[in-house]
C-alpha positions, 0 to 999 in steps of 0.5 A: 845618683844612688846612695854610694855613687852620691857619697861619692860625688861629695867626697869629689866636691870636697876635693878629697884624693881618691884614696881618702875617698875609697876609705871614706866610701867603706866607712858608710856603705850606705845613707843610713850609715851616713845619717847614724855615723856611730863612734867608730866611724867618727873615730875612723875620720878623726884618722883620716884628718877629716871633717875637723872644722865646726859643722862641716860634717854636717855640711858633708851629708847635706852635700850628699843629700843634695846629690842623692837622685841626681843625673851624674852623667847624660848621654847625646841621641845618635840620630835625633834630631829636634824640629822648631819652628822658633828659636831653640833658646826658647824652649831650653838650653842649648850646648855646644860640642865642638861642630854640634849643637845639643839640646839639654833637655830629655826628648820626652820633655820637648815632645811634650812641648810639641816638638818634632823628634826626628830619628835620622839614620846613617848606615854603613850598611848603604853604602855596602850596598851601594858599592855593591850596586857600582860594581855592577854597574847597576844591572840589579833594581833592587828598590824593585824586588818582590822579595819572594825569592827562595834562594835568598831565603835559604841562605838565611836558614843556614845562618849565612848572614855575615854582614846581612843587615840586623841579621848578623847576631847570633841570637837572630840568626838562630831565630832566623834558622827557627822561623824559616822565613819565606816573605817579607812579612815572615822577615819582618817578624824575625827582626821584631822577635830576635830580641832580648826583650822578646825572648825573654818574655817567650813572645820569640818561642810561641811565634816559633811554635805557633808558625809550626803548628799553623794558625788552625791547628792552634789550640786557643779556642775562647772567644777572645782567643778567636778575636785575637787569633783573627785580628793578628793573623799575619803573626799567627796570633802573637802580638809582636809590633806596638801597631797591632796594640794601636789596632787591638784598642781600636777595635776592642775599645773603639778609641780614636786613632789619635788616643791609639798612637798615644798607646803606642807612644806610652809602650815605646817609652818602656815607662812602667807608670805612663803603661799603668795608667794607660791601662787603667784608662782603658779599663775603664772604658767599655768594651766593643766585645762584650768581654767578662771582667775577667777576660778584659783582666787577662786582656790588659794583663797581656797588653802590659806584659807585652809592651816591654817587648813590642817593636815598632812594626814600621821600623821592623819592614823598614830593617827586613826589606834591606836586610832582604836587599843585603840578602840578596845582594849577597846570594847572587853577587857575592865576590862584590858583596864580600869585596864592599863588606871587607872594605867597610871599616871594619877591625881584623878580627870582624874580618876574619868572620867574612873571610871565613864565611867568604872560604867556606861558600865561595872559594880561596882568596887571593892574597895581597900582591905589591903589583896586582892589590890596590889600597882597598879589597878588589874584585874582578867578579870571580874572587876577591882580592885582599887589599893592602889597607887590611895589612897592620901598619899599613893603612892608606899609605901611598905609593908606586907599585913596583912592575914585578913582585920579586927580590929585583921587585923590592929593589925596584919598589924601594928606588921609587918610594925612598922616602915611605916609612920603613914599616911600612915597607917591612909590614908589606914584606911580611904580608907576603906582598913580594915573593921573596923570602921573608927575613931577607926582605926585612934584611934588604929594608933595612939595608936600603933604609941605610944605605940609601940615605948614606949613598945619597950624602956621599953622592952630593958631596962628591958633586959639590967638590967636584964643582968647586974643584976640591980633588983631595975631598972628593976623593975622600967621599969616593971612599965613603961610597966605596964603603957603604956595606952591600946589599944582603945576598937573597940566595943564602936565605931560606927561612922556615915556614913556621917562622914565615907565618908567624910574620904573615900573622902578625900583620894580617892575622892570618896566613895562607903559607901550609902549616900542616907540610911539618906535622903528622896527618895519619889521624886526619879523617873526614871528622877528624880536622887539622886547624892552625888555631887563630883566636881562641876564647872561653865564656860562660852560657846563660847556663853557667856552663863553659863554652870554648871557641876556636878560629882556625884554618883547616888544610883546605884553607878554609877558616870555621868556628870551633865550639867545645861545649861543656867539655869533660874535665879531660877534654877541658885540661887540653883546651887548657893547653891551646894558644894562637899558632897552635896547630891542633887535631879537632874530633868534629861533630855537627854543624850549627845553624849559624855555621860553626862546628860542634867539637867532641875532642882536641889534642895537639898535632905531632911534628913529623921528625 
């Protein structure tokens, strides 16, 4: 804990509320603060009623003390998992977390004990596959692929990696366009560079580079330079991976593979002291190179700076080798690819992404139907079909599907599942599930949900007085059955279509009924797009400028992404003016790499009259 965040944790120890504590809070800012306590901030306690008994004021900043430098809060590995050859309790505490057992120790502390730290993953990303696989019935091996295929590789050029695995983010696509990958080594490059670390340290852009310009052509022509271009040839020269330091220290230094991998470990600590005492160890050994001190300087200058970034090579294969797999999957099974990812758990707005990309590459989407949609997203290897777990609301509910889709569909749909919840029925009605009108659907739900249960009642109680031959009673419930209410007329509906699909939105965020029958068209051109807006957001770059991005569905039903990029301020003030639903007129201008739209203007679109 830090000065205020131990400040703090005594006020809690003391039990004070957590209004005292704020005030307490800003009457010492700091530790310094606290030890001073000058008149006024004595005078501002006596106020608060604090503090009033002999020395407890001084009890109060020896709590703090206390507290100052400790851990508040530990976190639990995701994947870790600690192999012993005894029993845990003889090397720490152990707690218990409802069915897990965690060991209260850092796993730098029982590594250093001589303990086996195994990070174990479990990927959904597996499963896809695997769904995928199924599918097909198995007719693709892919634990065989050479991974020279330029198909799959040109899918990743154009940032088509929508549930790829690590190569979904936008950062990494964009260093996945950049590099243009054409082998697994290429692949495995861009997963260790397209990270925040490497970037940063302009590792990710001197690959970039360098890769342009080829490994010859390089302008690095010293001794040392010609040694590290040679030693680390498959990257052009860059030192990407924590392996390459294993065999840069080897070869230069002519340490043993065991003191190498201790060079690794201490980089993939990211521990700022064990690095410089690792490089002041090798510092003082002697060089293989017959290096200057000053080249050995700028050597082990470079060693350092990198190890902030350095990825574990053997764990960026491992990542590129699947990531090429998904890849793969993806580009020559795609109906099944986009089938396993939608079904993967994901939100709404995740889905959209996929469906977007799905629309763009593939083609339209068939809509959840209550006779031919199962629970998940299904394909029958041409399209894809949405599933009626996606619908909010509906979730894994289980039912009996109805054998036509119409007004005597939902009748029929009804009879069979008298008991399903009631929003359930009306989620599924506004999805579209039936073709009927939306707003006599609801109506006829509600109808039924009623009637139903009171129809039921008159219908026992007429059985039960008829076996105990009670006429008068009978007839009474006969006349109760005779006045529950009738069902809605479908024919006298005709609700609008703005109003349709803002139903269908708020169920699947999303709607596939036209939206552009009741607006002007005559501006719309080839770079001049009519979209319904779906999500809209604003952020600030890096840069601090402002950045807009629009969802949206154009006429071709096809969903993109929309980006406004510091936008002059009148450009800005209609921006300012959009809303979810709004049907608007986008002034396109070109594509991104990872398939997003460059804008030049919006307005809203007119209604025709």
């Amino acid at each position: 804990m830090a000065e205020k965040a131990a400040i703090r944790r005594a006020c809690e120890a003391f039990n004070l509320e957590p209004v005292i504590t704020n005030k307490v809070c800003k009457i010492f800012e700091s530790l310094d603060d606290l030890d001073k306590c000058d008149m006024l901030s004595v005078e501002l306690l006596r106020n608060l009623n604090l503090f009033t008994l002999p020395n407890e004021f001084d009890f109060f900043k020896k709590t703090v003390h206390q507290f100052l430098g400790k851990l508040q809060n530990y976190g639990t590995h995701a994947s870790a998992v600690v192999v012993m050859t005894t029993d845990p309790y003889d090397f720490c505490a152990v707690e218990r977390f409802s069915e897990q057992y965690n060991l209260n120790y850092d796993y730098h502390d029982l590594e250093a004990m001589g303990l086996l730290k195994l990070d174990i993953l479990g990927l959904e990303t597996l499963d896809i596959m695997d769904s995928v696989l199924y599918a097909i019935k198995y007719k693709d091996k892919i634990d065989d692929l050479v991974c020279n295929d330029p198909e799959v590789y040109r899918l990743l050029w154009e940032g088509k990696t929508a549930g790829v695995f690590q190569l979904e983010g936008s950062t990494v696509k964009d260093v996945c366009s950049k590099v243009k990958p054409t082998n697994l080594s290429e692949l495995t490059a861009v997963v260790a560079l397209g990270r925040p670390g490497a970037m940063a340290a302009g590792a990710t852009s001197n690959y970039i580079s360098r890769k342009e310009v080829g490994l010859s052509n390089n302008s690095n022509h010293s001794s040392l330079g010609w040694r590290i271009d040679t030693l680390f040839s498959d990257t052009f020269g860059c030192m990407i991976y924590q392996e390459q330091v294993m065999k840069l220290v080897q070869e230069c230094w002519g340490v043993s593979m065991g003191e190498a991998d201790m060079v690794r470990r201490a980089i993939g600590r990211k521990d700022k002291s064990v690095m410089d005492k690792v490089i002041k160890d090798l510092s003082s050994k002697e060089n293989k190179w017959n290096m200057t001190a000053g080249e050995t300087e700028l050597l082990l200058d470079h060693i350092s700076e990198a190890s902030g970034y350095l990825f574990n090579k053997s764990h960026s294969a491992a990542y590129a080798y699947t990531a090429y797999q998904t890849a793969y999957l993806k580009r020559y099974h795609p109906c099944e690819f986009y089938t396993a990812l939608l079904n993967a758990n994901i939100d709404q707005d995740k889905a959209l992404e996929y469906i977007g990309e799905y629309t763009q590459e593939i083609g339209n989407y068939k809509l959840v139907s209550i006779t031919d949609s199962e629970s998940e997203w299904t394909t029958d290897g041409k399209s894809i079909r949405m599933g009626f777990s996606y619908i909010k609301g509906v979730g894994n509910a289980k039912f009996k599907k109805p054998s036509r889709d119409d007004e005597f569909g939902l009748e029929e749909f009804l009879n069979l599942n008298p008991s399903l919840n009631k929003q359930v029925c009306i989620n599924l009605v506004k999805a579209g599930a039936f073709a009927v009108d939306p707003q006599w659907g609801i109506d006829y739900v509600e109808w039924f949900k009623k009637a139903y249960k009171r129809e039921q009642e008159c219908k026992e109680k007429i059985a039960l007085y008829e076996a105990n031959g009670k006429e008068n009673l009978k007839k009474s419930w006969e006349g109760k059955l005779v006045q529950i209410p009738s069902a809605p007329d479908f024919s006298s509906y005709s609700t609008e279509t703005s109003v349709a699909r803002r139903m269908q939105r708020e169920v699947l965020s999303l709607s596939t009924i036209p939206f552009w029958v009741d607006y002007d068209k005559s501006l719309c051109s080839r770079n001049v797009k009519m979209v319904e807006v779906q999500k809209f957001s604003k952020f600030q770059t890096k840069k601090g400028d402002m950045m807009y991005k629009i969802i949206g569905m154009d006429t071709n039903l096809t969903i993109s992404e929309f980006l406004f990029y510091s936008p002059e301020p009148l450009i800005e003030r209609h921006l300012g003016e959009i809303k979810v639903s709004d049907v608007v007129l986008i002034q396109v201008g070109r594509g991104s790499s990872n398939g997003s739209v460059w804008c030049r203007d919006i307005i809203k679109a007119k209604k025709v009259a």
